[in-house]
C-alpha positions as CSV (number, residue, x, y, z in Angstrom):
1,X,-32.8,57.9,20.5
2,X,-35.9,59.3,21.6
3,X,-37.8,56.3,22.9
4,X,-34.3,55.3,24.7
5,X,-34.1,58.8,26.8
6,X,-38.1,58.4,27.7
7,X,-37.5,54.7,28.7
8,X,-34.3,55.6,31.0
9,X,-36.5,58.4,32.5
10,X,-39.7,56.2,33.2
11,X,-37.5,53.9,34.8
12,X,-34.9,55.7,36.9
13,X,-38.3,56.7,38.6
14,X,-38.4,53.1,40.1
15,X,-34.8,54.0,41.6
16,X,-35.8,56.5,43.9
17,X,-39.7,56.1,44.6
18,X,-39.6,54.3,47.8
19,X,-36.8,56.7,49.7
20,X,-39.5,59.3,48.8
21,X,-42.5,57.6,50.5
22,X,-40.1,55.9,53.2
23,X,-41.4,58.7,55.8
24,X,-44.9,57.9,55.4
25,X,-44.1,54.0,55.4
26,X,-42.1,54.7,58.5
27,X,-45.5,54.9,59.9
28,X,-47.6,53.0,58.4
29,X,-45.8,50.2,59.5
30,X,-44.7,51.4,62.5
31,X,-40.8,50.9,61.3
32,X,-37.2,52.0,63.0
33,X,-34.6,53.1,60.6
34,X,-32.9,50.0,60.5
35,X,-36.2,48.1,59.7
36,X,-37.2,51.2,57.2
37,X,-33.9,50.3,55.4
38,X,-34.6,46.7,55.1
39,X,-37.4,47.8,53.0
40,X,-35.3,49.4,50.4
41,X,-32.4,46.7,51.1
42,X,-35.4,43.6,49.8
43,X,-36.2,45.9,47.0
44,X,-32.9,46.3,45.6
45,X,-31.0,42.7,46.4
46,X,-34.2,41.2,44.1
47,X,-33.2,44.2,41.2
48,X,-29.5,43.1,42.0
49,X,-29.6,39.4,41.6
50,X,-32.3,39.6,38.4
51,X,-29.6,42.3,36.8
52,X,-27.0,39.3,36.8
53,X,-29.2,37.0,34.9
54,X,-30.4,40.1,32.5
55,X,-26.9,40.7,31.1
56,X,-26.3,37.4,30.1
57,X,-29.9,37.0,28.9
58,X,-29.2,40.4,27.0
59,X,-26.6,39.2,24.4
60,X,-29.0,35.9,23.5
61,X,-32.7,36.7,23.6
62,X,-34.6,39.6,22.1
63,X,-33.8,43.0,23.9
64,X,-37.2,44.6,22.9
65,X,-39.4,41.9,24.5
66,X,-36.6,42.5,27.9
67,X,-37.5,45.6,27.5
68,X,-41.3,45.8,27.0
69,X,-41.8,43.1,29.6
70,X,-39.9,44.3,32.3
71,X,-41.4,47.6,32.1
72,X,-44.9,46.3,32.2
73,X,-44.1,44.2,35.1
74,X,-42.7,47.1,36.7
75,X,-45.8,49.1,36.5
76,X,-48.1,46.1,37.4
77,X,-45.8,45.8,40.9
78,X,-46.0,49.0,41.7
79,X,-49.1,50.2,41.4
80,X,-50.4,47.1,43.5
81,X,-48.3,47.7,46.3
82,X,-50.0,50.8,46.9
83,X,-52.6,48.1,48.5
84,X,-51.0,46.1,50.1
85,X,-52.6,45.8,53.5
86,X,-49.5,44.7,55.8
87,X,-45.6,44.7,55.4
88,X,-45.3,41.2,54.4
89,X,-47.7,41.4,51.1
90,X,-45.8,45.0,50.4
91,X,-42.1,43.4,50.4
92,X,-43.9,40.7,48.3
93,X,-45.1,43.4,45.5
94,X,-42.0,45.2,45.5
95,X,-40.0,42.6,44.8
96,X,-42.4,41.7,41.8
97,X,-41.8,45.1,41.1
98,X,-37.5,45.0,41.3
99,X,-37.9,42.0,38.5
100,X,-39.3,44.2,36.0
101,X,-37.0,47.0,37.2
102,X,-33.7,45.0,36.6
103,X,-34.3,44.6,33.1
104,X,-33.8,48.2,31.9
105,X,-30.1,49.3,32.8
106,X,-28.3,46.5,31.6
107,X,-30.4,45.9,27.9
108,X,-30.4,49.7,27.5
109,X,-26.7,50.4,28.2
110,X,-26.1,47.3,25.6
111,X,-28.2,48.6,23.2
112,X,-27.1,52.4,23.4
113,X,-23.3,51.1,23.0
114,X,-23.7,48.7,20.5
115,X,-25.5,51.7,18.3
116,X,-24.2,54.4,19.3
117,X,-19.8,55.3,18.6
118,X,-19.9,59.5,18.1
119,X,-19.1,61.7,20.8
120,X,-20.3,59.0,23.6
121,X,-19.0,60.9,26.3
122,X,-21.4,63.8,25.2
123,X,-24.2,61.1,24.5
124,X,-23.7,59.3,27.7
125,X,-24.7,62.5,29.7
126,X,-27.8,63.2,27.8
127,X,-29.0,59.9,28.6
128,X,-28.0,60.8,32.3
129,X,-29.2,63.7,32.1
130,X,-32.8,62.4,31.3
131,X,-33.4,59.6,33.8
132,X,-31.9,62.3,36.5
133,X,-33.8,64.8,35.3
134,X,-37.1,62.8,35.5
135,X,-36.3,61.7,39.3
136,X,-35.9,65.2,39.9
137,X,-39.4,66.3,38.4
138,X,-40.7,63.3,40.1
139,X,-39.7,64.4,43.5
140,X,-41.4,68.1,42.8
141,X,-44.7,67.0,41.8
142,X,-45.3,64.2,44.0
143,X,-43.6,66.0,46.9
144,X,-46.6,68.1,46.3
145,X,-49.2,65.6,45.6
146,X,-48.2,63.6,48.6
147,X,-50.5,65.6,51.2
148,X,-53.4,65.6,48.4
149,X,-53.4,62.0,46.8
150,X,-51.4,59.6,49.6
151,X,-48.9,57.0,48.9
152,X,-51.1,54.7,47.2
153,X,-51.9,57.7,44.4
154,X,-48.2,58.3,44.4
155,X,-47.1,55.1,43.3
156,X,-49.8,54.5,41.2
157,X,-49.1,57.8,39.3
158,X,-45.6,56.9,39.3
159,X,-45.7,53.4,37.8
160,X,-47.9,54.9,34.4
161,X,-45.0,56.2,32.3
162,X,-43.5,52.7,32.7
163,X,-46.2,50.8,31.7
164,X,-46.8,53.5,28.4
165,X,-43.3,52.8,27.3
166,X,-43.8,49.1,28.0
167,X,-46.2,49.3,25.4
168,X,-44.3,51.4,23.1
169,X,-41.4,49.2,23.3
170,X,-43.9,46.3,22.6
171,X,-44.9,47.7,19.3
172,X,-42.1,50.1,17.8
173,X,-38.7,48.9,16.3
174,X,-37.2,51.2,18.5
175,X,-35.2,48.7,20.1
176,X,-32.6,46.8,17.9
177,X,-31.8,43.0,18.5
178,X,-28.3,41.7,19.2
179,X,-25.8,41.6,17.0
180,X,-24.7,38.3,16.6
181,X,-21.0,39.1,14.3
182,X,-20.6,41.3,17.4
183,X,-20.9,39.3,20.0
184,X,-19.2,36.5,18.6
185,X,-16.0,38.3,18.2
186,X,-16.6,39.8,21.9
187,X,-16.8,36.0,22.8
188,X,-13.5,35.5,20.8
189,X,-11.4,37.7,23.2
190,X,-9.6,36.7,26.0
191,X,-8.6,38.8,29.0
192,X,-5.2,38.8,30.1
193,X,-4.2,38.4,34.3
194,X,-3.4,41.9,34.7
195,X,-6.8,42.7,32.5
196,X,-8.8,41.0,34.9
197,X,-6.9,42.2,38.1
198,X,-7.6,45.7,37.0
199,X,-11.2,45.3,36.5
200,X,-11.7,44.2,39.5
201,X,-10.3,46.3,41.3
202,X,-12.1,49.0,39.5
203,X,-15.4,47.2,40.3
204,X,-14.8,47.7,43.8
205,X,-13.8,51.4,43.7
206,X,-17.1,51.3,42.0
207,X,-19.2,49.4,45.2
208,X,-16.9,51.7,47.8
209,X,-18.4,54.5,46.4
210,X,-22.0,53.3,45.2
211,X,-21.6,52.3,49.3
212,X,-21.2,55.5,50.6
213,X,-23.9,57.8,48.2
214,X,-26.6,55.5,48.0
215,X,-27.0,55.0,52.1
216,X,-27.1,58.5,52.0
217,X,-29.3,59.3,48.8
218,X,-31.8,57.0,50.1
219,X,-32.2,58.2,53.3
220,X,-32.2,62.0,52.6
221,X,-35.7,62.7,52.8
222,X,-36.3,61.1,56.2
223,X,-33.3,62.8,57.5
224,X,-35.1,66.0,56.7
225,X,-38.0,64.8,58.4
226,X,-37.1,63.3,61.1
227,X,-33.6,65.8,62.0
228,X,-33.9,68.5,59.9
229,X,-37.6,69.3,60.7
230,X,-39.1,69.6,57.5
231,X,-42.4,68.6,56.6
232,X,-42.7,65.7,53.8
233,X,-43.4,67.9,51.0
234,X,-40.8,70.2,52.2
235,X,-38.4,67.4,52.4
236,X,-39.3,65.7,49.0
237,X,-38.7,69.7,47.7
238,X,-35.1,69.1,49.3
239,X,-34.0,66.3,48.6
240,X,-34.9,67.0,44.7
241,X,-32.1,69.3,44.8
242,X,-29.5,66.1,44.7
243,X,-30.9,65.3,41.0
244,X,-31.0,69.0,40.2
245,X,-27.5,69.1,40.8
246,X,-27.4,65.9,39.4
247,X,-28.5,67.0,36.0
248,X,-26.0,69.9,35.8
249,X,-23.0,67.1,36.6
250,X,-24.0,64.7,33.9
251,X,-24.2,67.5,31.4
252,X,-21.2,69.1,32.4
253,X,-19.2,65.2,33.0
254,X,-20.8,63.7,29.5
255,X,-18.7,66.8,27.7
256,X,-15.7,66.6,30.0
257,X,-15.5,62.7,28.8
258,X,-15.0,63.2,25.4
259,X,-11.9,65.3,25.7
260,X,-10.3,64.5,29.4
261,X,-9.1,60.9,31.0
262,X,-12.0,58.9,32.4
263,X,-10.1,58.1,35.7
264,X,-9.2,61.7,36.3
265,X,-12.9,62.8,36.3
266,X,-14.0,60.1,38.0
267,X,-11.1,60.4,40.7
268,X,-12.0,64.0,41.3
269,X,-15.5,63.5,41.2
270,X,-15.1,61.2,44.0
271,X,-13.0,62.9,46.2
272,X,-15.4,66.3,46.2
273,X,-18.3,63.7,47.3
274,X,-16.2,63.7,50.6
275,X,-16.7,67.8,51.6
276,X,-20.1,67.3,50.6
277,X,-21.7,64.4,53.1
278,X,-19.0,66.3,56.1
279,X,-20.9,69.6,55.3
280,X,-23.8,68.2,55.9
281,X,-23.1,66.7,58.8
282,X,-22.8,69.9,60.7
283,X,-25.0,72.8,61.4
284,X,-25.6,75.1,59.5
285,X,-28.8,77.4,58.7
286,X,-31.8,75.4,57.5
287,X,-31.7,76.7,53.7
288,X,-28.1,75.5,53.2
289,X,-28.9,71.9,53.3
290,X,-30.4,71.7,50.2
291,X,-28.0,73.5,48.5
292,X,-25.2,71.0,49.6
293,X,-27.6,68.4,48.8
294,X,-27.0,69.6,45.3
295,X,-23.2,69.7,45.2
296,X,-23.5,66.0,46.4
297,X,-26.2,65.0,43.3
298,X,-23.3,67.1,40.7
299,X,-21.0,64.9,42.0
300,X,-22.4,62.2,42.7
301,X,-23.9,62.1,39.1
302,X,-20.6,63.4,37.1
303,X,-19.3,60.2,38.3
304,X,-21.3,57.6,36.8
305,X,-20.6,58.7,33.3
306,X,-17.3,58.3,33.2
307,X,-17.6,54.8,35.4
308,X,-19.8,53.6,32.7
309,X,-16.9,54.2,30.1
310,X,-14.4,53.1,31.6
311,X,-16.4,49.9,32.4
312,X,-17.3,49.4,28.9
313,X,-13.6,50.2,27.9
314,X,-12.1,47.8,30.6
315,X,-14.2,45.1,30.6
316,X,-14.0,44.7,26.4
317,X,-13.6,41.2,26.7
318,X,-16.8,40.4,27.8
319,X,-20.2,40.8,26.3
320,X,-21.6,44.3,26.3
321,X,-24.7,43.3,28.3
322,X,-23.2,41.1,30.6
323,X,-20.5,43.8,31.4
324,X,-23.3,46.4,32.5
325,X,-25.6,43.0,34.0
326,X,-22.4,42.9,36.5
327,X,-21.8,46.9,37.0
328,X,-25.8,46.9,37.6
329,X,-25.8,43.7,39.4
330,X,-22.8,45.3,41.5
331,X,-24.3,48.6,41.9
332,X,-27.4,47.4,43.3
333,X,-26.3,44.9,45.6
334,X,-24.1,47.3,47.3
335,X,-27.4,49.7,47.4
336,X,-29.4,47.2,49.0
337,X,-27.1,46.9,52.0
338,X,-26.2,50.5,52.5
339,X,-29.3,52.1,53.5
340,X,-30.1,49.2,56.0
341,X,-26.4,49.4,57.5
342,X,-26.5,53.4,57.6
343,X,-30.1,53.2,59.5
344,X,-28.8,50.7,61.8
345,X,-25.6,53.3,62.5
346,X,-27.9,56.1,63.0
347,X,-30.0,53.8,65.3
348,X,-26.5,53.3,67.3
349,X,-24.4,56.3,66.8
350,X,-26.8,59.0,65.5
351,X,-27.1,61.1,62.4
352,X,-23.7,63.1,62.2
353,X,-21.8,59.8,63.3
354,X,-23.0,57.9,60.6
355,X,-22.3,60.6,58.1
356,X,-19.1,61.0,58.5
357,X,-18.3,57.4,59.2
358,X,-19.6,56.9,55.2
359,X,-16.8,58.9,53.8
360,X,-14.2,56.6,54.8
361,X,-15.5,53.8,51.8
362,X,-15.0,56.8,49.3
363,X,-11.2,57.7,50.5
364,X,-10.5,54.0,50.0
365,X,-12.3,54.4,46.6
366,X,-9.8,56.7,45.8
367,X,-6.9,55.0,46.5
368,X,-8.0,52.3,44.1
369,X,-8.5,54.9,41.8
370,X,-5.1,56.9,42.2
371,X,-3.5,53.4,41.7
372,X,-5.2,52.3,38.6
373,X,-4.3,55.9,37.2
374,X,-0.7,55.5,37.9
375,X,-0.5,52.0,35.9
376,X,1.1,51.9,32.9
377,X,-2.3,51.6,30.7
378,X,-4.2,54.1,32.3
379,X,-1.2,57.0,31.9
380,X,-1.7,55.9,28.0
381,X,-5.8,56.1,28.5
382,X,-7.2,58.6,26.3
383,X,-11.1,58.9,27.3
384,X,-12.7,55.9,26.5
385,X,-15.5,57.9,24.8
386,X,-12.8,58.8,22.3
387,X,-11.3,56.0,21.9
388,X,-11.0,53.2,19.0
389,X,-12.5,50.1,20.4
390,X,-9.6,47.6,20.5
């Protein structure tokens, strides 16, 4: 389980690399918001599209080589966009980049459920807790290294832990190849009409939600540079405390999974997101941003855990990679057009506008969650973590 936690870790620092150098590529290339967010939207569409194709490729071909190659990819993207002497050749190497990136979440979260049936709620928020955990260290130390080594050091730094567990994945039998009975019988199973309506409609509580905290996520340190005042060290310090609090959520969410209902969590998880973007819409003292920063990672965080077993759970009739290929695939499109549709709402309406404008996705992500609680399955819904696959 080891290698599993260091690979999440290595590559949930891909997530989150660019909104932490977007201030300095503001002015590099001489950007507005909305153009700023276009970068991260080109990054995240290519991750997107390439997770699709992943899950299905997941359940056929050899998850190790996935594994190994998109991390070493990764790395090679990164670390050469650091040189990229104009905008155009950067999108190009980022997108490089987002191929090897899209390989990770939907192999590993196959792998890890395919392997792993004890206490998976508890597991679940380990493995959280680890990739969180890393963005949160990553954000300290190259908040501090910014000012010293530049954005090109910073990525370069930040694409080596990818391409050491590329290589680690290359030659270990960490990884374990698909199970063929398995899949088979996963094949076998057939979905009925209110099966299928359900899941979908889960999915897009899922992208209301993913809509609303990762416009916000992403743009959190240049809101504390460019409204908040803060320095880009400072700001990287700040906007660490989202995957701070973070960590504490998907520690205190994985154990709440194995003994509550999934859709509970996840329903109340949502709804405390709300208080936490309108309090930081107002004004308050300088020190209290971060600090709801970090009730916003908790939250934010708690609810992925129980998303990603109740996806598992409700989506059994498909294959386990290709269920996470299209909660990944999902997920990421809806980042990709967030942050360019929230800086384009701060370019028209301002900061606070925008902010609370992005709560109204999460109250309609609740609805979709109170009425998927109220249906006759989900009153009978242990947690999935605890349940007997059926």
């Amino acid at each position: 389980m080891k290698s599993k936690l260091l690979g999440h870790s290595a590559n949930d620092l891909f997530w989150f690399i660019f909104p932490l150098v977007l201030p300095a590529l503001l002015i590099r290339y001489d950007l507005s918001f909305a153009e700023a967010g276009g970068i991260l939207t080109t990054y995240l569409m290519v991750t997107a599209l390439c997770s699709f194709a992943v899950g299905k490729l997941a359940d056929r071909f050899s998850r190790k080589k996935l594994l190994s190659y998109g991390f070493i990819l990764s790395a090679a993207g990164l670390a050469s966009s650091g040189f990229a002497p104009n905008l155009g050749i950067f999108l190009a190497l980022i997108s490089v980049t987002a191929v090897g990136v899209s390989t990770f979440h939907p192999v590993m979260y196959a792998v890890i459920d395919d392997q792993y049936h004890e206490s998976k709620g508890k597991l679940m928020g380990l493995y959280e807790s680890f990739g969180t955990g890393a963005i949160l260290l990553m954000f300290l130390i190259n908040g501090y290294l910014l000012g010293i080594i530049g954005v090109r050091g910073i990525l370069i730094l930040t694409a080596a832990p990818a391409l050491i567990m590329g290589f680690v994945y290359l030659f270990s039998d960490s990884i374990p190849e698909v199970d063929k009975e398995k899949k088979n019988q996963e094949e076998d199973k057939r979905a009925s009409k209110k099966d299928i309506i359900r899941f979908v409609l889960f999915l897009l509580s899922v992208i209301l939600r993913v809509f609303s905290v990762t416009a916000v996520l992403n743009f959190l340190p240049t809101i504390f540079v460019n409204f908040l005042n803060y320095s880009e060290s400072s700001a990287a310090y700040a906007s660490a405390f989202f995957f701070g609090g973070g960590l504490i959520g998907s520690i205190i969410a994985g154990r709440m999974a194995d003994r509550l209902n999934s859709f509970s969590i996840l329903l109340w998880g949502t709804l405390l997101i709300i208080p936490s973007l309108l309090l930081f819409s107002m004004d308050m003292p300088g020190v209290l941003y971060p600090i709801v920063v970090g009730f916003f990672g908790a939250f934010g965080s708690g609810c992925i855990i129980n998303q990603n077993l109740l996806m598992r759970h409700m989506g059994r009739h498909l294959g386990t990679g290709e269920i996470f290929g299209i909660l990944m695939g999902v997920m990421t499109v809806t980042s990709s057009l967030s942050p360019a549709l929230f800086g384009l709402t701060i370019d028209l309406a301002g900061l606070k506008p925008a902010l609370i404008l992005f709560t109204i996705p999460l109250a309609l992500s609740i609805l979709l969650l109170i009425y998927l609680r109220r249906g006759t399955d989900a009153k009978r819904e242990l947690s999935p973590a605890i349940q007997e696959e059926g």
